[in-house]
C-alpha positions as a Markdown table, in Angstrom:
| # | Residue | x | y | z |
|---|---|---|---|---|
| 1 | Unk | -29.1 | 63.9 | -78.7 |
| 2 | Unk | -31.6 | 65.0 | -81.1 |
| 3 | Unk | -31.2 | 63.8 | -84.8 |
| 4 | Unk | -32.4 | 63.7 | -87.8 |
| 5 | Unk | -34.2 | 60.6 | -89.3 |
| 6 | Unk | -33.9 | 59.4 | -92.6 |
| 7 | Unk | -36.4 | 60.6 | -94.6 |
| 8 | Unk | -36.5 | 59.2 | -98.0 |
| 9 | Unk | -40.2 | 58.5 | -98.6 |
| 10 | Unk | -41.8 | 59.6 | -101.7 |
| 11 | Unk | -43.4 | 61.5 | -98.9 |
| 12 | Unk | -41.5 | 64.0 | -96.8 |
| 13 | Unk | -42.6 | 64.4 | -93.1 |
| 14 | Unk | -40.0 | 67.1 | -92.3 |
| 15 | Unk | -41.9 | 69.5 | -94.6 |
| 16 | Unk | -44.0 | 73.0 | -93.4 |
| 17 | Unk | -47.6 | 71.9 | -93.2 |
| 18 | Unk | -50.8 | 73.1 | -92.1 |
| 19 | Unk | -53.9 | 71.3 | -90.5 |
| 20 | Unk | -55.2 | 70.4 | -93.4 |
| 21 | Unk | -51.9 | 69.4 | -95.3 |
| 22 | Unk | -50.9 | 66.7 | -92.5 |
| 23 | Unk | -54.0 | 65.1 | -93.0 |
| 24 | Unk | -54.0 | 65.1 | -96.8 |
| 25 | Unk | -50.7 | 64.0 | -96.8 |
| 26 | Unk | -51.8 | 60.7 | -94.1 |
| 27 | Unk | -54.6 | 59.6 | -96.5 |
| 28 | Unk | -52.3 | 60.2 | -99.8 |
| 29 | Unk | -50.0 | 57.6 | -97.7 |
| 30 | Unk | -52.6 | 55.3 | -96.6 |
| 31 | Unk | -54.0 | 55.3 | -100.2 |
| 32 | Unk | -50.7 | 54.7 | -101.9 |
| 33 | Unk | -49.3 | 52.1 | -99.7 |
| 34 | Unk | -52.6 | 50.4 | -98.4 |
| 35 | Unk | -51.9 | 47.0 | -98.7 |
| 36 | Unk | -47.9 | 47.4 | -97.2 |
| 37 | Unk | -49.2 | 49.6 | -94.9 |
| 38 | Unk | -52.6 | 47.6 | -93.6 |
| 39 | Unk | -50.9 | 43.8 | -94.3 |
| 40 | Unk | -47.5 | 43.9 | -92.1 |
| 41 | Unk | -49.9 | 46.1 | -89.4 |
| 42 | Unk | -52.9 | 43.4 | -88.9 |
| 43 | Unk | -50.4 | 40.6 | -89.5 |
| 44 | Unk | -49.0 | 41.6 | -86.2 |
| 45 | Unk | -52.0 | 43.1 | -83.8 |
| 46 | Unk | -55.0 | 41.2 | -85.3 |
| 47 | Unk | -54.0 | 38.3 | -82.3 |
| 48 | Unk | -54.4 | 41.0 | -79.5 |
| 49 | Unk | -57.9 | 42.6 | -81.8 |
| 50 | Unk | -59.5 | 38.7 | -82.0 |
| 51 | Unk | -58.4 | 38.2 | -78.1 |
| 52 | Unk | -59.6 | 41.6 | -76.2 |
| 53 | Unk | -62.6 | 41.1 | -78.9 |
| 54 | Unk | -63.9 | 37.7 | -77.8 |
| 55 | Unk | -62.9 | 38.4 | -74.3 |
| 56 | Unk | -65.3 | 41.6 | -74.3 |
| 57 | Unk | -68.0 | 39.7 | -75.8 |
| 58 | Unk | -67.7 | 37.0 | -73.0 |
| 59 | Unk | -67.6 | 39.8 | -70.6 |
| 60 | Unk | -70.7 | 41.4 | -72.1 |
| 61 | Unk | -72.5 | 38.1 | -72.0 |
| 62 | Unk | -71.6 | 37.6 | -67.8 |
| 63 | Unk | -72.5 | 41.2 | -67.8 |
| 64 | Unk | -76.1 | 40.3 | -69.3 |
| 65 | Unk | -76.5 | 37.7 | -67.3 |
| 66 | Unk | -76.9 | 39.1 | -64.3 |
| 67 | Unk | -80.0 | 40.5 | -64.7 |
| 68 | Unk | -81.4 | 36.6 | -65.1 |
| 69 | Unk | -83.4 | 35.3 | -62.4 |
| 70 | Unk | -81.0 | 32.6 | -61.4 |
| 71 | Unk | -78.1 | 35.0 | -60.9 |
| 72 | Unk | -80.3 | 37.0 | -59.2 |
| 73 | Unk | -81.4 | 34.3 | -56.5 |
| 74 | Unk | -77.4 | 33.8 | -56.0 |
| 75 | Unk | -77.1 | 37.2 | -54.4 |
| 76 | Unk | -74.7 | 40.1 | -54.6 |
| 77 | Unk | -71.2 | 37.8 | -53.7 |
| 78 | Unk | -72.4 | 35.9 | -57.2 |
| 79 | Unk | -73.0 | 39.3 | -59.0 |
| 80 | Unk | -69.9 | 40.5 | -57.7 |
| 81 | Unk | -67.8 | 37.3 | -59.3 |
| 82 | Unk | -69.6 | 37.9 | -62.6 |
| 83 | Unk | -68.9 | 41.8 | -62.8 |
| 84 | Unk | -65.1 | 41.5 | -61.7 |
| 85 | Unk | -64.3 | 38.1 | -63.1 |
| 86 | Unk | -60.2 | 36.8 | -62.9 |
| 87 | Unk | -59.9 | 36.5 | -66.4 |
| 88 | Unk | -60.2 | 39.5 | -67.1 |
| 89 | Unk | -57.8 | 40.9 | -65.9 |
| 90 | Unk | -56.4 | 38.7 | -68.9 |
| 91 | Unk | -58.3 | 40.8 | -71.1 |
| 92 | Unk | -57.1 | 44.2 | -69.8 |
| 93 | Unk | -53.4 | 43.1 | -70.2 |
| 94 | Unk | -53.8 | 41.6 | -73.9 |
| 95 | Unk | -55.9 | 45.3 | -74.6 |
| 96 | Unk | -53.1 | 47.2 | -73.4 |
| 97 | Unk | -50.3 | 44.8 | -74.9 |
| 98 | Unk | -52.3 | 45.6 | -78.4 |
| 99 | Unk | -52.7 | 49.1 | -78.0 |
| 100 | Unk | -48.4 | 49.3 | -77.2 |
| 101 | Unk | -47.8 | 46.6 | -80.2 |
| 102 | Unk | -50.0 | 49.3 | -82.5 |
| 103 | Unk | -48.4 | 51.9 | -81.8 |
| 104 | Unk | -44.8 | 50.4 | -82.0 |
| 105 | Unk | -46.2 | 49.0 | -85.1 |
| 106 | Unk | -46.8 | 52.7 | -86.7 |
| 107 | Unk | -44.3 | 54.0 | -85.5 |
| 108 | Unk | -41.7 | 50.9 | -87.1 |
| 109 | Unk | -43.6 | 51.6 | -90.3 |
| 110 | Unk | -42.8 | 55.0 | -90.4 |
| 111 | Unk | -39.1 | 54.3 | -89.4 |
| 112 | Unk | -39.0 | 51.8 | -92.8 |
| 113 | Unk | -40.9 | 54.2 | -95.1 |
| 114 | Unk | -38.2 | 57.1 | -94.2 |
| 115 | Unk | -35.6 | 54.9 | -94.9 |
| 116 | Unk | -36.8 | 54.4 | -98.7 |
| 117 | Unk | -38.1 | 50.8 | -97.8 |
| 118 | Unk | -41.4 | 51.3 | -99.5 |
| 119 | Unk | -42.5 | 48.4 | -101.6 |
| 120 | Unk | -40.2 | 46.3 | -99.4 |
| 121 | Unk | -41.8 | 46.0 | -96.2 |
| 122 | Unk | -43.4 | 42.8 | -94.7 |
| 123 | Unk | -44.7 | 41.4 | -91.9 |
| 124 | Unk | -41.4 | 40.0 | -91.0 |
| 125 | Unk | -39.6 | 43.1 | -91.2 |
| 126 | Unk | -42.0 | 45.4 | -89.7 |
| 127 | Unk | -42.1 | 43.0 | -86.6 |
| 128 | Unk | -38.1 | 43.5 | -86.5 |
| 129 | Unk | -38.5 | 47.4 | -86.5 |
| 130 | Unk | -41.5 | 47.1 | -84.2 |
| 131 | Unk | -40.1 | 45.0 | -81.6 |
| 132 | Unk | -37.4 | 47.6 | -80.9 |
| 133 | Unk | -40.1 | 50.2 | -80.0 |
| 134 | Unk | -42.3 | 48.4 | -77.9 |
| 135 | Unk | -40.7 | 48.9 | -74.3 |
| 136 | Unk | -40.2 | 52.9 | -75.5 |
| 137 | Unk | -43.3 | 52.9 | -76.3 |
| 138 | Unk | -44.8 | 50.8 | -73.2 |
| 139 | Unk | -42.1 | 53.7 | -71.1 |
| 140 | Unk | -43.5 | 56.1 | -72.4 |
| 141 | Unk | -47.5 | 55.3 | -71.9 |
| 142 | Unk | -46.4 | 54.4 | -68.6 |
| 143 | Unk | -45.1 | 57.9 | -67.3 |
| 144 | Unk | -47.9 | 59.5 | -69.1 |
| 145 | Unk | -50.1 | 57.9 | -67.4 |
| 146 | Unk | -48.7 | 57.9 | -64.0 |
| 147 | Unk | -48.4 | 61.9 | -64.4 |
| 148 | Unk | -52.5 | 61.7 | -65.9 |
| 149 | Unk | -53.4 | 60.1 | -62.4 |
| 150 | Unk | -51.0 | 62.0 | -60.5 |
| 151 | Unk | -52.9 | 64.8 | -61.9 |
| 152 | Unk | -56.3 | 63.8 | -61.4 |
| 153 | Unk | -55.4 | 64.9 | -57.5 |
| 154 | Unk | -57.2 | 68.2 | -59.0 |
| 155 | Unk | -60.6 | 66.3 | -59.1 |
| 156 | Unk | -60.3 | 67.1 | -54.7 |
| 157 | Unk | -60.7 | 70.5 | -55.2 |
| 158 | Unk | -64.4 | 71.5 | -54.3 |
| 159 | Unk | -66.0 | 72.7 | -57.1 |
| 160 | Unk | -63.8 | 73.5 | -60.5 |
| 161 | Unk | -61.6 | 70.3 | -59.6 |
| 162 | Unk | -62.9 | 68.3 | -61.9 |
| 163 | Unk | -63.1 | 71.0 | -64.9 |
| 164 | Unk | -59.5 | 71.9 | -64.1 |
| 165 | Unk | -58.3 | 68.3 | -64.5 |
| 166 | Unk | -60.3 | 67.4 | -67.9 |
| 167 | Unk | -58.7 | 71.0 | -69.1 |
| 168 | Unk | -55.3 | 69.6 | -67.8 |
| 169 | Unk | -56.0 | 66.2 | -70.1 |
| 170 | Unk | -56.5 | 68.5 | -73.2 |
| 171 | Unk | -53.5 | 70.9 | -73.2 |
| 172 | Unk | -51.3 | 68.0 | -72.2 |
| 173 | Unk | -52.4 | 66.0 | -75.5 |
| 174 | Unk | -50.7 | 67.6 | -77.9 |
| 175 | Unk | -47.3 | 67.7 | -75.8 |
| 176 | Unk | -48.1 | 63.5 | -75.5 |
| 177 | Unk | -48.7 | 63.2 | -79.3 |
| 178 | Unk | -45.4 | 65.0 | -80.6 |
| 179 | Unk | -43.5 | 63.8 | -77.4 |
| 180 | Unk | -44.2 | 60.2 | -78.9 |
| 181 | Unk | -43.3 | 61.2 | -82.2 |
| 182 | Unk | -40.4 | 62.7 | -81.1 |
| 183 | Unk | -39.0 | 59.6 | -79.6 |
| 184 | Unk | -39.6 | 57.6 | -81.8 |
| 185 | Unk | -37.9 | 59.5 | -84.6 |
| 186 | Unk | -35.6 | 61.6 | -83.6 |
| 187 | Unk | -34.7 | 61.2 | -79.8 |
| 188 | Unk | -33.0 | 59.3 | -77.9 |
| 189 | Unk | -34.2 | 59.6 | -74.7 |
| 190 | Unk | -37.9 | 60.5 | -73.3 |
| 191 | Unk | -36.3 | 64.0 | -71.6 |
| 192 | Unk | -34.8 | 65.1 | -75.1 |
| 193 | Unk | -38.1 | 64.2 | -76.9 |
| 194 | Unk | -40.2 | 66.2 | -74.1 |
| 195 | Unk | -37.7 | 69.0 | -74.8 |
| 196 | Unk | -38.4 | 68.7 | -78.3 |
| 197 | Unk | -42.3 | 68.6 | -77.8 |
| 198 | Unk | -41.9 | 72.3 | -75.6 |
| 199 | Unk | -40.1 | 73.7 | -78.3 |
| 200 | Unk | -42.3 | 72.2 | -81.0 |
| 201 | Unk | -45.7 | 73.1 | -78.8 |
| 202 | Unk | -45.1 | 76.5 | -77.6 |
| 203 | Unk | -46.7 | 78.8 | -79.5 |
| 204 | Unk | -48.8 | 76.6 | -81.6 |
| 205 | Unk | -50.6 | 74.6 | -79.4 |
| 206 | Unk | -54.0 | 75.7 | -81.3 |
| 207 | Unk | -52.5 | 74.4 | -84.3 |
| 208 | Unk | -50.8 | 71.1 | -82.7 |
| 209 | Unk | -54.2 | 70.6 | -80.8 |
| 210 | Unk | -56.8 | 71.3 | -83.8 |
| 211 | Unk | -54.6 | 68.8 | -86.0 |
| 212 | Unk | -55.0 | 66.0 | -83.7 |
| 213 | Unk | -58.7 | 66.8 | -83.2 |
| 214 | Unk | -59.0 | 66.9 | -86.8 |
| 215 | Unk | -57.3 | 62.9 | -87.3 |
| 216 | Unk | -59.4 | 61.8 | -84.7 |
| 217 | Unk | -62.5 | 63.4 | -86.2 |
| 218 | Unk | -61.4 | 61.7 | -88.9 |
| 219 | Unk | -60.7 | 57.9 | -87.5 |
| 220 | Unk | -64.3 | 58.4 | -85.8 |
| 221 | Unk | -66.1 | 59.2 | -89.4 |
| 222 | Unk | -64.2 | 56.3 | -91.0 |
| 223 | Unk | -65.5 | 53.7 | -87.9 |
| 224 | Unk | -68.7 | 55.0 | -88.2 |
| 225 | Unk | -69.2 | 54.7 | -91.7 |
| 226 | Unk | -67.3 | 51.1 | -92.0 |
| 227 | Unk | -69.0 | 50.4 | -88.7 |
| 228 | Unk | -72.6 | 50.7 | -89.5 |
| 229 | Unk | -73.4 | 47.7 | -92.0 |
| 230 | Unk | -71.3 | 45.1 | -90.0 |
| 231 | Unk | -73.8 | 46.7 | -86.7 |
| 232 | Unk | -77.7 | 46.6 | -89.0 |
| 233 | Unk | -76.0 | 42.8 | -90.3 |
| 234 | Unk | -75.7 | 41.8 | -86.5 |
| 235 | Unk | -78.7 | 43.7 | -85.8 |
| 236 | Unk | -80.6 | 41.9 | -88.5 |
| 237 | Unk | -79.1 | 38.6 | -87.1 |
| 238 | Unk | -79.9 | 39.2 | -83.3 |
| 239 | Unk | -83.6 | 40.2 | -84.0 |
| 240 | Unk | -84.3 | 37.4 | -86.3 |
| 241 | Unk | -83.8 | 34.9 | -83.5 |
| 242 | Unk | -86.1 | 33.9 | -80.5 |
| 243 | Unk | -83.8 | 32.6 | -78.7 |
| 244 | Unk | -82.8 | 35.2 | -76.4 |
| 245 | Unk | -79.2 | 33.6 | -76.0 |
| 246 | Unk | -78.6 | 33.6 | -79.5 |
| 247 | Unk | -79.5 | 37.1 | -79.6 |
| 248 | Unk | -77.5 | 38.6 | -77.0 |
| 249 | Unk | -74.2 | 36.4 | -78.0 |
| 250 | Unk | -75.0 | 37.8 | -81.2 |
| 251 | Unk | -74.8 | 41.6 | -80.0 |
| 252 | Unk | -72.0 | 40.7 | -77.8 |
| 253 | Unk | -69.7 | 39.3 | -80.5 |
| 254 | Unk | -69.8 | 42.7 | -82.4 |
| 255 | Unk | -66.8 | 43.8 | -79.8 |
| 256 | Unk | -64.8 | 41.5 | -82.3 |
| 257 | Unk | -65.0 | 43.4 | -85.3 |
| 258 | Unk | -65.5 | 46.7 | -83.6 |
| 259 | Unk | -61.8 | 46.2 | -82.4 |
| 260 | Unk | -60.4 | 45.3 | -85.8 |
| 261 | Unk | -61.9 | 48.3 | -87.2 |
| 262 | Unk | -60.2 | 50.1 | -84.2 |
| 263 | Unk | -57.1 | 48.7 | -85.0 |
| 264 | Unk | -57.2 | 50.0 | -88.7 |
| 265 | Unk | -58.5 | 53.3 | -88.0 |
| 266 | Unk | -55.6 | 54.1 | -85.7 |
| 267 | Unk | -53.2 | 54.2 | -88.5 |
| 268 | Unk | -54.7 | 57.4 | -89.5 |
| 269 | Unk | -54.2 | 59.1 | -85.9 |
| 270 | Unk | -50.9 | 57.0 | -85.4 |
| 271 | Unk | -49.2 | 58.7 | -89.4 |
| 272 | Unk | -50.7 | 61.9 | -88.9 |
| 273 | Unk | -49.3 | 62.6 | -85.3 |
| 274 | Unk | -45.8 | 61.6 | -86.8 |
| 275 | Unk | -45.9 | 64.4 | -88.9 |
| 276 | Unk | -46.3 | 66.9 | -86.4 |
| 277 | Unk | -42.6 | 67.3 | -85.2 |
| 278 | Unk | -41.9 | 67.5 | -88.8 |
| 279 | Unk | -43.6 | 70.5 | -88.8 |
């Protein structure tokens, strides 16, 4: 059935808001609970961020060396091996282990702040809350993305295939976002949260669909602006070395702090789409 969470916060999410109001009111939480909110959250993905990131850079590095001229003397079974390499299929699992452990992780934060546990929440605590969501969570990726492929059936049709199916992947966002929400807040089941989404989407899809566009124009500005002096630094690094090794292990280890930075500016997609059902 669908209920009403606590919501004891200093800030209300079950509160009328615009575009511009959900976002205001993600940063003005971010701002005043930074180190609660950031602390608890890297305390439990920053294993999975250090993982997928040196696993990318170790990628990037067989990747590179391809194009050396022993590799190429081995042939395309060798090149093959390098591209496609076992472990990482390590990698793809720890990636998508993160990105479920992130998202149970905002989700478990929000849970705590609506209950009037601000100022109280630790590592410890938000790992009991987050452990409760992952499998939803991990459920609920899982059918979306079964129904996303399922879908991409449209790319067969000659011609407008293709267009259909990326216009399929945007209308069905916002329903995703608030469907998440949904569950994790005030449903208890994946069917009652869809149902909630429909009611919630219809009619204000522009809305639902500019405010997610608007957090994720927002997570992109803050990466980019964080993101630039840790890339010139690395830059700077790989180009003041001859040794061409050096350099490109240099370049290739920027994955790692790339995916931290990932990691953090999620929270601000991950808040903000909570407070669209609230809507």
């Amino acid at each position: 059935m669908i209920h009403r969470f606590p919501d004891d916060g200093d800030i209300r999410f079950y509160k009328h808001r615009d575009a511009g109001s959900i976002l205001n009111a993600t940063v003005v939480l971010l701002r005043r609970n930074a180190r609660e909110a950031f602390v608890p959250f890297f305390a439990l993905v920053i294993p999975f961020a250090l993982i997928v990131g040196i696993g990318q850079a170790l990628y990037l590095q067989n990747v590179t060396s391809l194009f050396s001229p022993e590799a190429m003397a081995n042939g395309p079974a060798s090149a093959f091996a390098q591209i496609f390499p076992p472990w990482y299929v390590g990698v793809i699992v720890m990636s998508v282990l993160g990105a479920t452990v992130a998202q149970a992780a905002v989700a478990g934060y929000v849970r705590l702040y609506r209950e009037g546990a601000s100022g109280e929440i630790t590592a410890s605590l938000l790992w009991d809350e987050t452990q409760r969501l992952v499998l939803p969570t991990f459920g609920f990726y899982l059918a979306y993305g079964f129904l996303i492929l399922l879908s991409g059936l449209i790319n067969l049709l000659p011609c407008l295939g293709t267009i259909i199916w990326v216009g399929v992947l945007f209308w069905s966002l916002p329903y995703a976002i608030v469907t998440w929400s949904s569950r994790m807040t005030e449903s208890d089941t994946l069917g009652e949260a869809f149902a909630r989404a429909q009611d919630l989407v219809k009619g204000s899809w522009p809305f639902a669909f500019g405010t997610i566009l608007l957090l994720f124009l927002v997570m992109a500005i803050v990466m980019f602006a964080v993101g630039i002096p840790v890339q010139v630094a690395t830059q700077a690094v790989a180009m003041g070395t001859a040794d061409q090794t050096i350099s490109s292990l240099t370049l290739s280890l920027l994955t790692i702090p790339q995916q931290v930075l990932g990691y953090a500016a999620y929270l601000i997609t991950g808040i903000g789409g909570v407070f669209l059902p609230g809507r």
